[in-house]
N, C-alpha and C positions, 0 to 999 in steps of 0.2 A: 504494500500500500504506500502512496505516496505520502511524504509528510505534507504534512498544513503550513503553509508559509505564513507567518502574518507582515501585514502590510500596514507600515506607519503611516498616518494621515495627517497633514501640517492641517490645523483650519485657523483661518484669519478671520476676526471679527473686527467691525469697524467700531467706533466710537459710538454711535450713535445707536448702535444695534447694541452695545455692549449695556448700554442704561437699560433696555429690556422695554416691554410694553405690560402695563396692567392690563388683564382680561378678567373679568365675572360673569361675561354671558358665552356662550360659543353655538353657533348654529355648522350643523355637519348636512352636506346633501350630497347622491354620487350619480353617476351615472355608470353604466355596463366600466367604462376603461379609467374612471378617476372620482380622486374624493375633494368635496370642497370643501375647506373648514376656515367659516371666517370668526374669528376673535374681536369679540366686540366688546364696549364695557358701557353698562346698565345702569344707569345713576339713581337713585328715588329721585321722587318730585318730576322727573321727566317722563314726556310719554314716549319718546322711544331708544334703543340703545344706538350706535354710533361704531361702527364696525372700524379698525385702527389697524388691523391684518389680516389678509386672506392666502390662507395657503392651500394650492392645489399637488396632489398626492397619488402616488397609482396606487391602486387595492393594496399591491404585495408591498410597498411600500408602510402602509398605512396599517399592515399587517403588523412588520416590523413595528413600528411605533409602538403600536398597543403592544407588544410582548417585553418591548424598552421601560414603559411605564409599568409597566405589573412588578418588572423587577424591582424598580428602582421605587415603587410605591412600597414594596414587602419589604425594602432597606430601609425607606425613611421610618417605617411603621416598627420594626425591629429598635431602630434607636431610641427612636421620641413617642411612642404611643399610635393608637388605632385611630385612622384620621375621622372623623364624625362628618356625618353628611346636614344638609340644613332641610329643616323640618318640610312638612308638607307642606304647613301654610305658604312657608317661605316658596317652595315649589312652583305654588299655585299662584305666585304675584309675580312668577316671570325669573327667578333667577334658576339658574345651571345650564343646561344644556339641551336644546332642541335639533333631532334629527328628523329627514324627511329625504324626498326622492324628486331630484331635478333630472328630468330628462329633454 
């Protein structure tokens, strides 16, 4: 069998990407060959949220991610505790995460 090589990856982040962006709302829609997941953030008092990032994804990609986050959710949760989700009410006034089907 051949050995697994691994390959080092330089990544460059800019300054302005490095301050990061707040998100509290995220809408996901895909179609058959990709995923869109735009990051938006949902203020009270306003009626509607303001989307600040849109990223588009292929499936196996987006597969990846989710198996990136499970991990890296069961490390943070191993250190610091079990992360708590927010109530129903809260649910029902429009915060977390809404999926759907753009075709």
């Amino acid at each position: 069998m051949p050995e697994e090589v691994k390959q080092q990856i330089n990544v460059e982040i800019g300054e302005k990407e490095a301050e990061g962006i707040f998100s509290n709302f995220v809408l996901i829609a895909h179609s058959p060959s990709e995923f869109i997941i735009d990051f938006a953030r949902f203020l009270p008092g306003l009626p509607k949220a303001k989307v600040f990032a849109r990223i588009v994804m292929t499936p196996q990609h987006v597969l990846l991610l989710r198996n990136a986050l499970e991990d890296n959710i069961k490390k943070f949760e191993d250190r610091f505790d079990k992360i708590k989700l927010v109530s129903r009410e809260d649910e029902a006034k429009g915060f977390g995460f809404i999926g759907g089907d753009k075709h």
